[in-house]
C-alpha positions as a Markdown table, in Angstrom:
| # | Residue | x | y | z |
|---|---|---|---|---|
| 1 | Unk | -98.4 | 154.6 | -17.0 |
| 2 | Unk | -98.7 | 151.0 | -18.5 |
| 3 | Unk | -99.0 | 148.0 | -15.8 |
| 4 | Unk | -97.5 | 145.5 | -18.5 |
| 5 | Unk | -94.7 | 145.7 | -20.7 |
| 6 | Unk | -93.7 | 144.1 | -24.4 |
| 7 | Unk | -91.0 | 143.5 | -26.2 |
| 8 | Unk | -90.8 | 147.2 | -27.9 |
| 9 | Unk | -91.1 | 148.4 | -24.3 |
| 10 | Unk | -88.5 | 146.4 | -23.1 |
| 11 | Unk | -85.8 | 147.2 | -25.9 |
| 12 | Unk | -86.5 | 150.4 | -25.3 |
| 13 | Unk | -85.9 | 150.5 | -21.5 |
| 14 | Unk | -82.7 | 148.7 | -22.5 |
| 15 | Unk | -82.0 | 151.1 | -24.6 |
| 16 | Unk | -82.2 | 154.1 | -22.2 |
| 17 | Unk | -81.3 | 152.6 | -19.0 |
| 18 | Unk | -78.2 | 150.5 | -20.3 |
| 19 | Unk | -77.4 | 151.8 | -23.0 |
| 20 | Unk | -77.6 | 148.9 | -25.1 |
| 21 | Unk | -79.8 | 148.0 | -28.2 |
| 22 | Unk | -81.0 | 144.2 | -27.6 |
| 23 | Unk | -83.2 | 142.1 | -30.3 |
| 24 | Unk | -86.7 | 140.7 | -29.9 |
| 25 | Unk | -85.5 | 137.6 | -29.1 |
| 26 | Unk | -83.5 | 138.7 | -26.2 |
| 27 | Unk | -86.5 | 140.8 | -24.8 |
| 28 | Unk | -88.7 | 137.8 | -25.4 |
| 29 | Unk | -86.4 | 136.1 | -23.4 |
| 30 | Unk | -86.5 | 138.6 | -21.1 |
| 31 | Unk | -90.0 | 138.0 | -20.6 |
| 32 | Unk | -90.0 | 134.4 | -20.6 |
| 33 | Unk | -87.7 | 134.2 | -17.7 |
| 34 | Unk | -89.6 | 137.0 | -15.7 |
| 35 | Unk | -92.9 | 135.5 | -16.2 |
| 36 | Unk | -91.5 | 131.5 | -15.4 |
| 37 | Unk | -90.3 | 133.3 | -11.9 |
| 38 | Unk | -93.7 | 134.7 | -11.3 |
| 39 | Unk | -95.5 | 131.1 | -12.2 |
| 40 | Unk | -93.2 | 129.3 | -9.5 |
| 41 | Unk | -95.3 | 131.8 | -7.2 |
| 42 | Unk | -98.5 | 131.1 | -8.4 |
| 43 | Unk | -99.0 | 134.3 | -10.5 |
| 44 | Unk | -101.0 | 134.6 | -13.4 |
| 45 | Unk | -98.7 | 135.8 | -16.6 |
| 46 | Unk | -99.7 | 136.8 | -19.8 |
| 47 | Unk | -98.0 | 135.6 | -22.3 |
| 48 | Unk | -95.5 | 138.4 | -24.0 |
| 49 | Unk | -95.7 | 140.5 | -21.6 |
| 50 | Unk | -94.6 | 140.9 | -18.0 |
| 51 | Unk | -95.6 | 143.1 | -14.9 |
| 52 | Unk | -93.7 | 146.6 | -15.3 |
| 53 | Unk | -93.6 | 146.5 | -11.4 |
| 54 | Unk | -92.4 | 143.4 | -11.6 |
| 55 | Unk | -89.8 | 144.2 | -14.2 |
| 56 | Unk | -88.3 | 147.1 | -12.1 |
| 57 | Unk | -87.8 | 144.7 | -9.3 |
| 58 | Unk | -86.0 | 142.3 | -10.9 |
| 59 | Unk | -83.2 | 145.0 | -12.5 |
| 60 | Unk | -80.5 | 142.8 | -11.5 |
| 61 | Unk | -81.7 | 140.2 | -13.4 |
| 62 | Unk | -82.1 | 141.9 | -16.2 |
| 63 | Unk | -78.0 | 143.6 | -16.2 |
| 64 | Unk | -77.0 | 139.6 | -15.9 |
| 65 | Unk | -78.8 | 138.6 | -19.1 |
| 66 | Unk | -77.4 | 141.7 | -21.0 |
| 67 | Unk | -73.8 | 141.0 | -20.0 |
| 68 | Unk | -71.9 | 140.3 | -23.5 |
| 69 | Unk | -74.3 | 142.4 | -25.0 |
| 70 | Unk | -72.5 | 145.1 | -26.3 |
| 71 | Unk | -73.3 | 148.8 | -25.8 |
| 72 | Unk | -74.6 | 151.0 | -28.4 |
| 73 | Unk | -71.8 | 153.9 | -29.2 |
């Protein structure tokens, strides 16, 4: 099981979980606003990747930044 997740990692969760096929620049973005969250609380990020524990906590995050995304059919 991997502890940190990237960008093909994240479009593929996307992709599985929602249904929807996002671009790197919207996991990127994913990221970035993941890892500025766990900066404000003093933990260490690495850039491009975020926690995968982290990452499953924050699922409702993630369904607001994919709203207007359109699903894959």
């Amino acid at each position: 099981m991997k502890h940190f997740l990237k960008v093909k990692d994240i479009k593929e969760i996307v992709l599985k979980e929602y249904g929807k096929s996002i671009s790197s620049s919207k996991a990127y973005e994913i990221i970035r606003i993941l890892n500025l969250e766990l900066e404000e609380k003093n933990i260490l990020t690495i850039r491009g990747a975020v926690s995968q524990k982290y990452f499953n906590a924050r699922q409702k995050i993630i369904s607001q930044l994919l709203k207007g995304v359109k699903k894959n059919e």
